[in-house]
GUKE-847885 format. One record per residue (C-alpha): residue in three letters; x, y, z. Coordinates in steps of 0.2 Angstrom, whole numbers, plus 2048, in hexadecimal, padded with zeros to 3 digits. Last residue first. Example, Ala and Ser with C-alpha at 12.3 -4.5 7.8 and 13.67 -1.06 7.14 Angstrom:
<sites>
Ser8447FB824Ala83E7EA827
</sites>
This chain:
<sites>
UnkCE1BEFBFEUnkCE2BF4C11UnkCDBC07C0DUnkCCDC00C01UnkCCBBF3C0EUnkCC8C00C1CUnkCBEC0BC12UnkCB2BFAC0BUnkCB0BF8C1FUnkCA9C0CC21UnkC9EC0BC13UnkC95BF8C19UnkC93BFFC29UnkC8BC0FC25UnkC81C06C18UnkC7CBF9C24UnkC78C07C31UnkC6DC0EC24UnkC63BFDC1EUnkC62BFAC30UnkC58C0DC34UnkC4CC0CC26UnkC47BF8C29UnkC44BFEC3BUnkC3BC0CC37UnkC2FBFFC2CUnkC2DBF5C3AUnkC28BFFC45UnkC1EC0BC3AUnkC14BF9C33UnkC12BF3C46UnkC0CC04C4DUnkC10C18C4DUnkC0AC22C5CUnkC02C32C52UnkBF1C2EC5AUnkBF8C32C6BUnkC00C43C68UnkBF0C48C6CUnkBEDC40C7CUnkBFEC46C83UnkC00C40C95UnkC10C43C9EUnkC16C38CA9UnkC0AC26CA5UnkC10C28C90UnkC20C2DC93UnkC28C1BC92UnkC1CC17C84UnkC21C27C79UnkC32C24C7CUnkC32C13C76UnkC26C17C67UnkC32C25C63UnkC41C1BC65UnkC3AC11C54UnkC37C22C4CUnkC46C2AC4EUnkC52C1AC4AUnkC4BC18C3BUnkC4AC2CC37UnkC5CC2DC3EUnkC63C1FC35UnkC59C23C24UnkC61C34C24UnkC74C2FC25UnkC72C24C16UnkC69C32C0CUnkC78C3DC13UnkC83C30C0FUnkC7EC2CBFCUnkC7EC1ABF3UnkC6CC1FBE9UnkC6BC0DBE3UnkC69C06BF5UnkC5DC11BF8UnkC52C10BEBUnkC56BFABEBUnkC51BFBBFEUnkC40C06BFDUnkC39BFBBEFUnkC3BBEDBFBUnkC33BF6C08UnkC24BFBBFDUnkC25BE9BF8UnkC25BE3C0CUnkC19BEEC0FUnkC0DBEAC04UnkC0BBD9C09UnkC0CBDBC19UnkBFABE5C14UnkBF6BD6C0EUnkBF6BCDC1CUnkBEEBDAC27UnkBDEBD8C1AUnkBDEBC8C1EUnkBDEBC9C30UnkBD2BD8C31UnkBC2BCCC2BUnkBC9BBCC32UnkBCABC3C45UnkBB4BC3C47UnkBA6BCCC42UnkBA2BCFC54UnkBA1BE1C4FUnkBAEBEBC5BUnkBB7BDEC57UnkBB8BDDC46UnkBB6BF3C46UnkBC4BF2C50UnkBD0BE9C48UnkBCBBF0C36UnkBCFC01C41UnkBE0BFFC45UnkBE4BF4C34UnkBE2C06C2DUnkBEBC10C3AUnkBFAC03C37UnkBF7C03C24UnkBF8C17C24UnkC06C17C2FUnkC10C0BC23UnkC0BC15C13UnkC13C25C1BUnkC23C1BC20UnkC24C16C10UnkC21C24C07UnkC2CC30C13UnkC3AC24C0EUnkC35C24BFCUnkC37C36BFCUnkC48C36C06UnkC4FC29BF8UnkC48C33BEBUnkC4EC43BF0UnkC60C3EBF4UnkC67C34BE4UnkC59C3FBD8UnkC62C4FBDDUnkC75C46BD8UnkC6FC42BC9UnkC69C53BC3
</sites>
């Protein structure tokens, strides 16, 4: 049962966090809007923006500790490809964006928060990876 909980929760929160960060991105999207589309000025959508930093950073931070307590390679192996996925997503997608145009797919172009968040993901498992393959070569020297 252990070993179940060290890869589903680590792939849960990741689609968590990376859900939460969309959401905030389409949320902050439209407070932007809607403030200027008003007149009401930047103040209103800047604070809220703020907070939601916030509560990305401590979902984040919450994500790290899970994974980092889950110490698996498939998990590890699965935040590098979704990080990376989604970050070269947003390149591909503007690259493209003039050749072929999808004005579906549009609305699923992720933002700051999905940026930065996929980011996070695809660090924390290079690190890992990193980190794995340089405590082999001691254990072997050692």
């Amino acid at each position: 049962m252990k070993t179940n909980n060290a890869f589903v929760l680590p792939i849960a929160g990741l689609v968590v966090v990376l859900g939460i960060a969309y959401g905030l991105d389409s949320w902050i999207e439209a407070l932007r809007q809607s403030a200027f589309q008003n007149f009401a000025g930047t103040l209103k959508w800047l604070i809220p923006t703020d907070i939601a930093h916030l509560v990305m950073a401590g979902f984040l931070l919450v994500l790290v500790w899970v994974f980092y307590k889950a110490n698996s390679l498939p998990v590890t192996l699965v935040y590098l490809v979704v990080g990376l996925g989604f970050l070269f997503y947003l390149a591909a997608w503007i690259a493209l964006a003039d050749v072929i145009p999808l004005p579906y797919l549009e609305a699923l172009v992720p933002g700051t928060f999905t940026i930065f968040a996929s980011a996070m993901v695809a660090v924390m498992g290079l690190q890992k990876i990193i980190a794995q393959g340089l405590g082999a070569g001691r254990s072997k020297d050692g």
